[in-house]
GUZA-69696 format. One line per 3 residues: number of its first residue (from 1); their letters; for each residue x, y, z of C-alpha. Coordinates in steps of 0.02 Angstrom, whole numbers, plus 32768, in hexadecimal, padded with zeros to 4 digits. Layout:
N
NUM = A = X:Y:Z  ...
end
This chain:
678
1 = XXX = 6A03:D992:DDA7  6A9F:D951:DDE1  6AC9:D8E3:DE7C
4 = XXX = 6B25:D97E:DEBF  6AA3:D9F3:DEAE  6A11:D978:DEEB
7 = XXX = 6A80:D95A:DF90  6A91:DA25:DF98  69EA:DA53:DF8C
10 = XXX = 69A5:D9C9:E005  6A30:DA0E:E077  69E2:DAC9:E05B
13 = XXX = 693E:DA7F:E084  6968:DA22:E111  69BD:DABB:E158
16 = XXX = 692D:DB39:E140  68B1:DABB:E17B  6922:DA8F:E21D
19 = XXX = 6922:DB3C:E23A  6870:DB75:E22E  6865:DAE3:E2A2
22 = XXX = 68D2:DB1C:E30F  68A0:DBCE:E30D  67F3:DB98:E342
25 = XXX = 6828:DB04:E3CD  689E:DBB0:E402  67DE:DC1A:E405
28 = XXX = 6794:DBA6:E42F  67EC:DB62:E4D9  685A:DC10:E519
31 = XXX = 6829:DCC2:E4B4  6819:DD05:E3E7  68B9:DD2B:E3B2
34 = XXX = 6876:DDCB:E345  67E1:DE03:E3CC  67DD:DEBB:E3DD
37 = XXX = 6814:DF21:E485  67AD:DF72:E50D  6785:E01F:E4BB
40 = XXX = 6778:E089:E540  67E6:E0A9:E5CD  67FC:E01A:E65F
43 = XXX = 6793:E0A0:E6D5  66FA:E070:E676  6715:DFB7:E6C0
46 = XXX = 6712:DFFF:E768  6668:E04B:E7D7  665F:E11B:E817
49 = XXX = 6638:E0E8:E8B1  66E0:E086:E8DC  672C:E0B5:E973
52 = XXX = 67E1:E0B2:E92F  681B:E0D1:E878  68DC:E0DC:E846
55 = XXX = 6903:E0D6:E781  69AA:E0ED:E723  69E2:E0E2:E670
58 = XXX = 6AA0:E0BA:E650  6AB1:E035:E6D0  6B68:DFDD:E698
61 = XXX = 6B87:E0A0:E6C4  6B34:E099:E767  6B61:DFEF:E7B9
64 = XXX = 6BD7:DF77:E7C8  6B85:DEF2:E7E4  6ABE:DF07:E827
67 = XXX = 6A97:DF5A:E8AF  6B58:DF8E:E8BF  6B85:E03F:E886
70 = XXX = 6C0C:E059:E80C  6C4D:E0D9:E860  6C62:E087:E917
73 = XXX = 6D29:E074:E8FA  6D20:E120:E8ED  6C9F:E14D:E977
76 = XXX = 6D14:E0DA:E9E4  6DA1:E16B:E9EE  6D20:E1E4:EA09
79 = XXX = 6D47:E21E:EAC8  6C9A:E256:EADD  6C3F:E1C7:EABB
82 = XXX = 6CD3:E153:EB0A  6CA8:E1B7:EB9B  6BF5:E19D:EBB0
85 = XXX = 6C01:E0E4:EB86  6C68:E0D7:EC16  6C09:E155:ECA1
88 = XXX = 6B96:E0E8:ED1D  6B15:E160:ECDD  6B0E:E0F9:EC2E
91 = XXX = 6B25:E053:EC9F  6A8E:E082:ED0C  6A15:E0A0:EC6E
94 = XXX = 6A59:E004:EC16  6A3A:DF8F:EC95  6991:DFE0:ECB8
97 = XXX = 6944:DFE8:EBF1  69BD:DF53:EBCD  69DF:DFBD:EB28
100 = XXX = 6A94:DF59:EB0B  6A37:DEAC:EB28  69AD:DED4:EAB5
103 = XXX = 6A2F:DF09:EA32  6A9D:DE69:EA44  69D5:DE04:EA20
106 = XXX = 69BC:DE57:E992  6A78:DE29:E949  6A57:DD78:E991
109 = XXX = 69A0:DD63:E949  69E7:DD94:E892  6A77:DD28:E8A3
112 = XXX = 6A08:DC9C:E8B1  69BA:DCC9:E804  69CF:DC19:E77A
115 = XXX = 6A70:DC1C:E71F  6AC8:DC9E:E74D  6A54:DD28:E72F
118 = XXX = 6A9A:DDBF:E747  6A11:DE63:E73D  6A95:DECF:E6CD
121 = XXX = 6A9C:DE25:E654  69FB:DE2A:E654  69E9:DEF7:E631
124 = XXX = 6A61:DEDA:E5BE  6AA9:DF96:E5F1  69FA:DFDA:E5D1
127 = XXX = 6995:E028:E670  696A:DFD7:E70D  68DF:E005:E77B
130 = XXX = 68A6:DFEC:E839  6800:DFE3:E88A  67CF:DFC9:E93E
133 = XXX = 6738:DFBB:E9B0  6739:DFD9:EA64  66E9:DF35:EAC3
136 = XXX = 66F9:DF22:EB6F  677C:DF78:EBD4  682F:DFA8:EBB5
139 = XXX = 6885:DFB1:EB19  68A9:DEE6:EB1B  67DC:DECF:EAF6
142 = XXX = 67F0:DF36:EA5F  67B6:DECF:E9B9  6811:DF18:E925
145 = XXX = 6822:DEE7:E86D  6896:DF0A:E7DD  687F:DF33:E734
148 = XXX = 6913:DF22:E6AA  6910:DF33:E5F0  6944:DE70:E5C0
151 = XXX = 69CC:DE50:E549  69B7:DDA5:E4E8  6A1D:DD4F:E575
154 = XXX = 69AD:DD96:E5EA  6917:DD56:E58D  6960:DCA0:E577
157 = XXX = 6978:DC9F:E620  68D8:DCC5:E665  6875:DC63:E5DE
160 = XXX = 68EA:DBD6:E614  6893:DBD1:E6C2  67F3:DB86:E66D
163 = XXX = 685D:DAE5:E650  68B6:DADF:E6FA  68E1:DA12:E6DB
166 = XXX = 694A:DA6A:E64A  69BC:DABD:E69A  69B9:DA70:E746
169 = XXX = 6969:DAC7:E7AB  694A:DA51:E82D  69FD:DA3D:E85B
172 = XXX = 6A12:DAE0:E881  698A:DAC9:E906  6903:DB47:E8A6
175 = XXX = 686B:DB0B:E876  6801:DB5A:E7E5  674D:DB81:E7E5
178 = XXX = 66DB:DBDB:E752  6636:DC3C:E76B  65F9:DC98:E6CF
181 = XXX = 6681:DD00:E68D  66E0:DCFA:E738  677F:DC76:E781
184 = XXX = 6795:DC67:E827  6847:DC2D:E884  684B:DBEB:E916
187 = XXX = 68D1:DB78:E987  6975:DB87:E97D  69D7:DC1E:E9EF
190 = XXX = 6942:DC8B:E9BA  68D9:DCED:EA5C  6850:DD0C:E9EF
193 = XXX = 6803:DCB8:E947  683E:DD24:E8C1  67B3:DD45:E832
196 = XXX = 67EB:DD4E:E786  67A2:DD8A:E6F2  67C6:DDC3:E62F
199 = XXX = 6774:DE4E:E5EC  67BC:DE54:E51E  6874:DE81:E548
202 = XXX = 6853:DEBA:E607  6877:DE4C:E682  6811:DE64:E726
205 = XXX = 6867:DE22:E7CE  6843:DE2E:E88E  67EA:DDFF:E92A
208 = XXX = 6754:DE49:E908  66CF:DDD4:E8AB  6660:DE64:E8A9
211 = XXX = 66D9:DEE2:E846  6714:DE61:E7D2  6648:DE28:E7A4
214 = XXX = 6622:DEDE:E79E  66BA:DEF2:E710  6654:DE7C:E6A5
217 = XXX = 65C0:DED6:E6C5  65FF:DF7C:E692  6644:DF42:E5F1
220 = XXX = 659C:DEE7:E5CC  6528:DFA5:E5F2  65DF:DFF3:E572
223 = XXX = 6629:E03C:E619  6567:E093:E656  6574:E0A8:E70C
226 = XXX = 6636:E0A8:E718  66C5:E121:E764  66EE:E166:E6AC
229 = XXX = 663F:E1AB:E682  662D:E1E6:E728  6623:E2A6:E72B
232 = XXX = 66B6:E2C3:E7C2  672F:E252:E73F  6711:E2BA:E6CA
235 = XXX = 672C:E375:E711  67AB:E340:E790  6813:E2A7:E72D
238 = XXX = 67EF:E2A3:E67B  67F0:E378:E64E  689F:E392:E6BA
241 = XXX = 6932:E3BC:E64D  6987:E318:E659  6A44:E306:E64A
244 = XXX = 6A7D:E2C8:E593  6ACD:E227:E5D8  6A2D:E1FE:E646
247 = XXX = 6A82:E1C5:E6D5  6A12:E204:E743  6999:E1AD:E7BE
250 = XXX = 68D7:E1C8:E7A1  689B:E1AE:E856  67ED:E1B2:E8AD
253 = XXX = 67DE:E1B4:E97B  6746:E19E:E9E2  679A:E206:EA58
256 = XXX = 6705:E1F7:EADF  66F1:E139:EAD1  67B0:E121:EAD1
259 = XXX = 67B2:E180:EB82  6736:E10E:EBBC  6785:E07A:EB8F
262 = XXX = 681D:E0A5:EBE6  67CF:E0D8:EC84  67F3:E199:EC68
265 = XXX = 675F:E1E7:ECC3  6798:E27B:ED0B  679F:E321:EC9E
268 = XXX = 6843:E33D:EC2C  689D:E3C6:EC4F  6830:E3C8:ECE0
271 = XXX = 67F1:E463:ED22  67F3:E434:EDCA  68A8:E420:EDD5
274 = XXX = 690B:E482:EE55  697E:E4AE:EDC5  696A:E557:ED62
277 = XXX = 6983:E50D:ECBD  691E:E466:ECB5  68AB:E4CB:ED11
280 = XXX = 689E:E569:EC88  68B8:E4E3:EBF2  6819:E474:EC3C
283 = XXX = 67A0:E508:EC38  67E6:E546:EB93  67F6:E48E:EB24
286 = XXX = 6792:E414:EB85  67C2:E375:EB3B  6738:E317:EB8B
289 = XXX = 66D1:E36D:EB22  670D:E349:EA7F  66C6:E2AB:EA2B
292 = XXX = 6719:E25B:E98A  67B5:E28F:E931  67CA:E283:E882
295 = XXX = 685D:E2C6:E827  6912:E2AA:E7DE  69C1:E289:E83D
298 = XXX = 6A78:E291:E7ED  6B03:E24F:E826  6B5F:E25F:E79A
301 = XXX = 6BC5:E318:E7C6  6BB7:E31A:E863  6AF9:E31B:E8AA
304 = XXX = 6A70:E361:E858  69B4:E351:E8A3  691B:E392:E838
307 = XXX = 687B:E364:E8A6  67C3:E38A:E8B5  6754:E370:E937
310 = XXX = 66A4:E37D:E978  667C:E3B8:EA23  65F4:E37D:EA93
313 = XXX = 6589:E401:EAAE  6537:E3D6:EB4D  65D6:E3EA:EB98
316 = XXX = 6613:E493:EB62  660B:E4FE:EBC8  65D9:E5C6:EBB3
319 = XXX = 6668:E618:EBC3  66B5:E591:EB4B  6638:E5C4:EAC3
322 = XXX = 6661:E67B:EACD  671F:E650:EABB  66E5:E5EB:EA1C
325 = XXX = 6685:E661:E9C5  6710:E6E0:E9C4  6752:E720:E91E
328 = XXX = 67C5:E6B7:E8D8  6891:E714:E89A  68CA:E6DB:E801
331 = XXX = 69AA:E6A1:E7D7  69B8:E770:E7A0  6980:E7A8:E85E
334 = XXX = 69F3:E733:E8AA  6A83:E766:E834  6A67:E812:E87B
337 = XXX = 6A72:E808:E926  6B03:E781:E920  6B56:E822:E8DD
340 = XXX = 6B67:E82D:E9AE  6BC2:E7AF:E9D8  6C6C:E766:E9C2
343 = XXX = 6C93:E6C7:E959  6CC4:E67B:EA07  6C4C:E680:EA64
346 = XXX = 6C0F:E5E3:EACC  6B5E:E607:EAC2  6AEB:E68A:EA59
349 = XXX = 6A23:E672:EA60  69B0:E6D5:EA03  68F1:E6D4:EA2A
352 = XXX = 6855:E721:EA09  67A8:E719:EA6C  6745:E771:EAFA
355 = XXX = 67D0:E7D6:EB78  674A:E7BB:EBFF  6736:E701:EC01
358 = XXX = 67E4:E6E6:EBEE  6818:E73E:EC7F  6782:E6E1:ECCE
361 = XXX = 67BD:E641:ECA5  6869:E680:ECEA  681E:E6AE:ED93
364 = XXX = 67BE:E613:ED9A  684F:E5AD:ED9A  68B4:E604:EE13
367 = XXX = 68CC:E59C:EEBD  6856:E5F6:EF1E  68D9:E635:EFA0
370 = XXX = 691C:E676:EF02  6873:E6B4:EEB8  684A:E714:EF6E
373 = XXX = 68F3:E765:EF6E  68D7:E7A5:EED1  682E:E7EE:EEFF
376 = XXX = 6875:E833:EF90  68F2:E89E:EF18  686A:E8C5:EE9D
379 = XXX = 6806:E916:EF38  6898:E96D:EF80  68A9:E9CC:EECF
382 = XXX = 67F9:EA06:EEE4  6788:E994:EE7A  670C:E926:EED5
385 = XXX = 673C:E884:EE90  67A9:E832:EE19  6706:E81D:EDA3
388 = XXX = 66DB:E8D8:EDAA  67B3:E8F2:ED76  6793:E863:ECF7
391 = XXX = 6707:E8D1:EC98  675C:E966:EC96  67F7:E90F:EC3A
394 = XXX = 6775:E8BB:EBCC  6732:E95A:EB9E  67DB:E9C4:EB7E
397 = XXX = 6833:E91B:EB0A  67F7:E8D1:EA6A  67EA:E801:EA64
400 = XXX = 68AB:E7E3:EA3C  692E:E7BA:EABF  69E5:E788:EA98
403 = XXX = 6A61:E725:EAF9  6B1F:E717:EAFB  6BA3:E6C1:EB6D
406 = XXX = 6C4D:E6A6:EB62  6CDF:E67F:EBF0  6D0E:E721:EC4E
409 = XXX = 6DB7:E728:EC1A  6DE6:E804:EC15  6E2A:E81B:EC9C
412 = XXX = 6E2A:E8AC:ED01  6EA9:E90F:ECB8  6E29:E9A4:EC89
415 = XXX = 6E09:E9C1:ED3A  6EAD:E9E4:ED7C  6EE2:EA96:ED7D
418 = XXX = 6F92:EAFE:ED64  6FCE:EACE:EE19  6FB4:EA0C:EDDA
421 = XXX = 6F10:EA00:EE69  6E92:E994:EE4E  6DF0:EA05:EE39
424 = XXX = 6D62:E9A2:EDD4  6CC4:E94D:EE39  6D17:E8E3:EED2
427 = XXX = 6CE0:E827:EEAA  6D16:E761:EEDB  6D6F:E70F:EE7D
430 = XXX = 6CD1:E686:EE48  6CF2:E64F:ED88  6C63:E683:ED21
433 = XXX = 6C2D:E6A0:EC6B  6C1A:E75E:EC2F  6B74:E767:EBF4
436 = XXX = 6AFE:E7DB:EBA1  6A62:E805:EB7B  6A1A:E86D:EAEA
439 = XXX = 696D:E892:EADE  6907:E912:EA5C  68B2:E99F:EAB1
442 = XXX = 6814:E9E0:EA80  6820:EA6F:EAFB  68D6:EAA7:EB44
445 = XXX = 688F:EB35:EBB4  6839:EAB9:EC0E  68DA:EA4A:EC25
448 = XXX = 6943:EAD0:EC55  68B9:EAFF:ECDF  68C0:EA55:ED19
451 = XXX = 6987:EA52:ED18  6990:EAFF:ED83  6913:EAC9:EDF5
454 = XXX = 696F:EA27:EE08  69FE:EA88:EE32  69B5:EB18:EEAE
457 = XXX = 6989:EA7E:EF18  6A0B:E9F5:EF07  6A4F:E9F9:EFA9
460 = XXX = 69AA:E9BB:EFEA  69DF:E926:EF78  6A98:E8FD:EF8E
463 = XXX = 6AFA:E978:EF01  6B72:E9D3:EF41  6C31:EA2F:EF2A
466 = XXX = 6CCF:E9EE:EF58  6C9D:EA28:F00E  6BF6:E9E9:F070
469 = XXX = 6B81:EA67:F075  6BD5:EAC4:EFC7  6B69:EAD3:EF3A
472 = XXX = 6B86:EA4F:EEBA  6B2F:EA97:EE1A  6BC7:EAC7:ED90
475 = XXX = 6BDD:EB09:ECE6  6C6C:EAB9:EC8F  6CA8:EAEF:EBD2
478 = XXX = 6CC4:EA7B:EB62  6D06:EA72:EA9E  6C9B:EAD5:EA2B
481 = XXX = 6C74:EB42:EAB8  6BDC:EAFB:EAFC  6BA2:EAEC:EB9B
484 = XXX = 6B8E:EA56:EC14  6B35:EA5E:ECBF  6B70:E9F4:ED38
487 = XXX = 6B2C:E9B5:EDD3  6BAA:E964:EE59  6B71:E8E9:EED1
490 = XXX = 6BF2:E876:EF42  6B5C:E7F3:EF2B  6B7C:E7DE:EE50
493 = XXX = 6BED:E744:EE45  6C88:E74E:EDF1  6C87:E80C:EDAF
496 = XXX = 6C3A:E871:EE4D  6BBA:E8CF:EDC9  6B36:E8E7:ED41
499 = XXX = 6B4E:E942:ECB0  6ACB:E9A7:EC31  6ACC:E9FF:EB9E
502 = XXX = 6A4E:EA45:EB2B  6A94:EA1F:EA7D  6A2E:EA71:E9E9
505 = XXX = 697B:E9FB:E9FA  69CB:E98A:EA84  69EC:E970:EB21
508 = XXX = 6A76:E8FD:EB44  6A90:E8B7:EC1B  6B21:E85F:EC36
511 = XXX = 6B92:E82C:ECD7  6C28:E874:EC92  6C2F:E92E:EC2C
514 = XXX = 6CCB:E8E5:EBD7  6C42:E864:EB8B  6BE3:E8F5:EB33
517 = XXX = 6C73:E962:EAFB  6C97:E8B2:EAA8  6BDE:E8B1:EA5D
520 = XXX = 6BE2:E945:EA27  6C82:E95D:E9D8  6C44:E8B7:E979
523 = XXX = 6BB3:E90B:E936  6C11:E99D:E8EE  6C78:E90B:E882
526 = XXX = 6C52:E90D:E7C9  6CBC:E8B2:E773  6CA9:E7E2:E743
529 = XXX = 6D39:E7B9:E798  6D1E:E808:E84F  6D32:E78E:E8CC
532 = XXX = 6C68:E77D:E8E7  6C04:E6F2:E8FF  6B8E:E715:E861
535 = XXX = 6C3A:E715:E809  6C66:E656:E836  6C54:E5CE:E7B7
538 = XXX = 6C12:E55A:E82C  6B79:E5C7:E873  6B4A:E60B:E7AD
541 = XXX = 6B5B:E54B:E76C  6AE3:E518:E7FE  6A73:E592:E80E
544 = XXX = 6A62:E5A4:E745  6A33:E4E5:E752  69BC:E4ED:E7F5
547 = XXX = 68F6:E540:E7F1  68E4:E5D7:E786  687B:E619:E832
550 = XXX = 6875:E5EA:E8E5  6838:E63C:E979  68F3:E606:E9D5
553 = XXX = 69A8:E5E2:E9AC  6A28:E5B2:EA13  6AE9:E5A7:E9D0
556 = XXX = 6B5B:E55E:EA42  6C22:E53F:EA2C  6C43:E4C9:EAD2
559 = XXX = 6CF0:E4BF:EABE  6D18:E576:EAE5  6CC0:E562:EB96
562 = XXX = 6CFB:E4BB:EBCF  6D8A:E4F6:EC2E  6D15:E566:EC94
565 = XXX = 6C99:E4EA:EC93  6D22:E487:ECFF  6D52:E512:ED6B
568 = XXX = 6C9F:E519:ED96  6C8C:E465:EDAF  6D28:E46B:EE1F
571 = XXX = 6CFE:E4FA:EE82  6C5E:E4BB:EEA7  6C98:E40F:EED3
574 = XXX = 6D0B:E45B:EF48  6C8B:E4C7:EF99  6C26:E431:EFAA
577 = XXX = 6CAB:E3C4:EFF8  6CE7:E436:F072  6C34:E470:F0AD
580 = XXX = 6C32:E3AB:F0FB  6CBE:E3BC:F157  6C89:E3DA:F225
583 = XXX = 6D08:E469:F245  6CDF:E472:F30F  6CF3:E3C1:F324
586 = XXX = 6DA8:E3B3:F2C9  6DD1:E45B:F31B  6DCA:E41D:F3AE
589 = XXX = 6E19:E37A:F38C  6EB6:E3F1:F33E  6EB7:E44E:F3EF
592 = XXX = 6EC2:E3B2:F462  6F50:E382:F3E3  6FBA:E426:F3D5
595 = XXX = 6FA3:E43E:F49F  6FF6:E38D:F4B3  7075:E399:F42F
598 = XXX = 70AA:E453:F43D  707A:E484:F4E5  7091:E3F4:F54C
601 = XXX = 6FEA:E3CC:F57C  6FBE:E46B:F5CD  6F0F:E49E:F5BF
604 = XXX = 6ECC:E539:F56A  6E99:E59B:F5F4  6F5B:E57B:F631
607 = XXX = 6FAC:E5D4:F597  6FE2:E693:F588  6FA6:E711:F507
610 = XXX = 702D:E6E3:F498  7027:E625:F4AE  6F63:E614:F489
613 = XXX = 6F97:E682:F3F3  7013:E609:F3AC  6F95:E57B:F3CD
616 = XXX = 6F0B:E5C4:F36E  6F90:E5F3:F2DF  6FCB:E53C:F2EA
619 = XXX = 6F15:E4E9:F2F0  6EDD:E55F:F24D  6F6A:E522:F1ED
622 = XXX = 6F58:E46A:F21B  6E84:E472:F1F1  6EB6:E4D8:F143
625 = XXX = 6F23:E447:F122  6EA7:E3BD:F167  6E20:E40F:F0E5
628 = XXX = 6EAA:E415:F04C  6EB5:E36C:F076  6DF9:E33B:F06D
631 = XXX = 6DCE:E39D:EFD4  6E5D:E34C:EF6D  6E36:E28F:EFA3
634 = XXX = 6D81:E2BC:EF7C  6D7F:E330:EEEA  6D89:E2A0:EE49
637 = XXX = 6D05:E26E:EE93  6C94:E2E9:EEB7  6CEA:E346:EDFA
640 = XXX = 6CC1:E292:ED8A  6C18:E2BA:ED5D  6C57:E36F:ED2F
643 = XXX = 6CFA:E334:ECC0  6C73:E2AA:EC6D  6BFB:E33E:EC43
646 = XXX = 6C93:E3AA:EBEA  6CD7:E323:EB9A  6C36:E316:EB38
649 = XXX = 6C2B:E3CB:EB25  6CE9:E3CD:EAD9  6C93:E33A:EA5D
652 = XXX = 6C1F:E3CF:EA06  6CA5:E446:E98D  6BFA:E4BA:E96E
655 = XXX = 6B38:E495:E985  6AA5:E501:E948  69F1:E4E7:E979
658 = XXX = 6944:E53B:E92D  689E:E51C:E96F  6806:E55A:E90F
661 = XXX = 676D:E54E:E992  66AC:E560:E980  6636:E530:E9F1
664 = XXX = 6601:E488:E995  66C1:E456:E94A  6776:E469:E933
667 = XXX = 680D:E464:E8CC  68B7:E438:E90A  695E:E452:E8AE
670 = XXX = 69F2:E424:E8FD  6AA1:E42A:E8BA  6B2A:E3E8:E915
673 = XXX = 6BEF:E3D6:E8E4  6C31:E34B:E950  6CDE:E2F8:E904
676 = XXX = 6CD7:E24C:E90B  6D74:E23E:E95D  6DCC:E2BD:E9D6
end
């Protein structure tokens, strides 16, 4: 053997043996280069009974950054969520839960991780999750921990903090220590020690010592005991049709110990509310009752919400039962009766349960000036109370009742006969939505009993003609030929009347007939491109991708009721301002002043016919003005909240909501197309 070859092969020797050497010194002091992965999913790290679970796949997709969203450039020209980050109403509940603070520790506590550690480095792109525990109170004494699939770097890195005099640790101001599989950091900027451990290639991170011990624990029993074997993972996460890219968010909620934590006690919607709708909405979905969440979110096109939840059954409440067990309609029902409405309409709801508790519920949460009124005009029809009126609708209407609004916007150019007068219902000028709705009868000779006798006594009740004391009960024709009854009443906001038709096995109520000849020239509409809602894009994609069955639905398109929205608002606000104005104090102030100016002093009781005329004239005018005055140096203020609320209205393109209810659970699909930027 040559000199050459000697020196070559000692070389090759040298080389393998200084790098089995160094492949075991590598083992040996930071991690295996060739040890396998955690097999199953990061979930099986983490324990069912954690208060707060977030998980996404993706995340160079997701974040720019951790915790920043990649998509906050964006979200910043977003005028709906620019507007809320600016109301005092976001102020007030961040300097109560502290919810910007407790963000900016989390982005300071990783920031303080060893050499530059940055969670996506370490996830190497792969998923991230979060878990949380409730301790103490508020949201700052939550304990959370994070769990990221580790690229090599990731691994190096946290291996690395075994040997802290390595890479200089101390002059950071951290100090290292090790218990078992677990490193704790402490010192430094950091508010709390951070616990550290590796689990193969996932990298467990947080506050909590008892979430990061309990990772280790859960690989040791092979994931027994965890979130992924748990039953509600696996029929509300793990069996929902997932998107292709998986960009969506697996969350869990402890909904009831989350409202505890943050100190919200009271009922929500609450039913006690003086409010119809909170008031309605907190008998039907109590909230409060509803225990853990468990499902999928999307933010990906827009917002899309797949969640299941289990209610508390101690606190449901009878009637709420009896809602829940009601047959469930399936995506062909509510293709049918969308056939009624237009593709713009602001708001369409479909539901099915019990006609009696419903209206129950309805009564229930009527102010109770409101609810005795309403009994008064029940009795004055001849029933004996709204209850007894309530079971006889019950028993002439199967469990299905449809709703539709959209702005009143027709005009009145149907009412006005050959001489160009005015002859439709006499009404104000108050802006409302036309509204309908349709319900399914089960027996129309009842209804129509009910409808006449409503109408042989609705003067005792406030309907009327165009005269007091004229009878206010009308048939009007519309297209197609049918018939609408109409009742008129001075006391119906915005279009004087009530309008009724019995349409094959419905019965369709509305505040304006021009409403239903809409409706119902809708429903004769067969073709796929008739300007009906179960014809838009947007309401097939969403429903088509929502529950195959719910008990309700609501579609909404906010953008085509803003504008009335904001009349409201404004109308309101005026009403409001000008009702605080003392009118006999600056009435009399306007007197002294017009006396002095205009008639030299002299008193009233001095004047002529004629003069006290032209004072009263002058003082009207000058108060009018005084009160134009007020209202428009007040209204912003009184309108903000109002412009605030539309502006996050005119954020949503198109929103659809399903709720499938039983007594014991729920499922929740909500699809929601809200633009990132205006």
């Amino acid at each position: 053997m040559s000199a050459k070859q000697r020196v070559l092969r000692v070389g090759c020797i040298s080389l393998l043996l200084l790098g089995f050497v160094g492949y075991f010194a590598f083992s040996t002091f930071f991690f295996p280069l060739f040890e396998g992965r955690f097999k199953a999913d990061v979930a099986g790290l983490i324990p069912r009974t954690v208060d707060v679970y977030l998980a996404r796949e993706d995340l160079e997709a997701a974040f720019d950054g951790f915790p920043t969203l990649a998509v906050a450039e964006e979200l910043k020209d977003n005028t709906a969520l620019r507007t809320y980050l600016e109301s005092p109403e976001w102020q007030r509940l961040n300097a109560e839960k502290g919810i910007t603070k407790t963000f900016e520790d989390v982005k300071s506590q990783l920031a303080q991780l060893p050499l530059g550690i940055d969670l996506l480095d370490i996830a190497g792109g792969e998923d991230l999750a979060l878990a949380a525990n409730f301790v103490g109170s508020g949201i700052q004494g939550t304990e959370w921990a994070v769990y990221a699939r580790a690229s090599r770097y990731g691994k190096l890195a946290v291996s690395a903090l075994k040997h802290p005099g390595l890479i200089g640790l101390e002059k950071q101001g951290l100090s290292a220590s090790q218990s078992g599989e677990i490193i704790t950091l402490t010192g430094g900027q950091l508010a709390k020690p951070i616990h550290i451990a590796r689990i193969l290639d996932v990298i467990v991170a947080g506050t909590s010592l008892a979430l990061v011990q309990e990772a280790v624990n859960l690989e040791a029993a092979r994931s027994e005991g965890s979130l992924l074997l748990a039953a509600p993972y696996a029929d509300s996460i793990a069996s929902v049709d997932r998107n292709d890219d998986k960009r969506d968010i697996e969350v869990q909620f402890d909904l009831r110990k989350m409202r505890e934590q943050c100190g919200m006690t009271k009922p929500w919607p609450d039913p006690a509310s003086n409010q119809f709708a909170p008031a309605f909405f907190g008998r039907l979905l109590p909230v409060a009752a509803v225990r853990r969440l468990l499902g999928i979110i999307d933010f990906d096109h827009g917002l899309s919400v797949d969640l299941s939840g289990e209610f508390s059954s101690e606190l449901m409440t009878a009637a709420q039962e009896r809602v829940y067990r009601a047959k469930e309609f399936d995506q062909e029902e509510v293709m049918d009766v969308a056939g009624f409405v237009a593709d713009d309409a602001t708001l369409f709801s479909y539901l099915r349960g019990p006609i009696a508790t419903i209206l129950d519920m309805v009564l229930a949460s009527l102010e109770p000036a409101a609810a005795e009124n309403l009994n008064d005009v029940i009795r004055a029809i001849g029933y004996g109370s709204t209850s007894e009126f309530i079971q006889a609708l019950d028993s002439s209407l199967y469990d299905r009742v449809a709703f539709v609004a959209r702005p009143n916007d027709w005009g009145d150019d149907d009412d006005i006969d050959a001489n160009g007068v005015y002859v439709g219902p006499p009404h104000d000028d108050t802006p409302v939505f036309a509204w309908a709705v349709i319900v399914w009868m089960k027996d129309e000779k009842k209804l129509e009993e009910i409808r006449e006798q409503i109408a042989q006594r609705g003067s005792k009740i406030g309907i009327q003609g165009r005269e007091p004391g004229s009878n206010g009960y009308y048939l009007k024709r519309i297209s197609g030929g049918l018939q609408v009854r109409e009742f008129w009443s001075p006391f119906i906001p915005g279009t004087g009347h009530i309008a009724v038709l019995f349409y094959g096995d419905t019965m369709i109520i509305s505040n304006r007939y021009a409403m239903i000849n809409e409706l119902t020239e809708n429903r004769v509409q067969r073709g796929s491109n008739a300007p009906l809602l179960k014809n838009l894009p947007a309401f097939q994609y969403m429903l088509q991708d929502s529950s195959a069955t719910a008990n309700l639905l609501t579609w909404v398109n906010p953008r085509t009721g803003t504008d009335l929205l904001l009349q409201q608002a404004k109308r309101g606000a005026s009403g409001k301002i000008e009702s605080s104005i003392d009118y006999t104090t600056k009435r009399r102030e306007e007197e002294r002043k017009v006396l002095q100016t205009v008639f030299g002093g002299k008193p009233r009781s001095g004047l002529t016919a004629d003069e006290a005329a032209r004072l009263d004239q002058q003082v009207d005018q000058n108060v009018r003005l005084f009160r134009d005055e007020v209202i428009e140096a007040n209204l912003p203020r009184e309108l903000a909240a109002a412009e605030r609320m539309v502006a996050y209205l005119r954020g949503i393109a198109a929103g659809l909501t399903m709720i499938k209810l039983s007594p014991k659970d729920f499922k929740l699909s909500i699809r929601v197309d809200t633009p990132y930027g205006d």
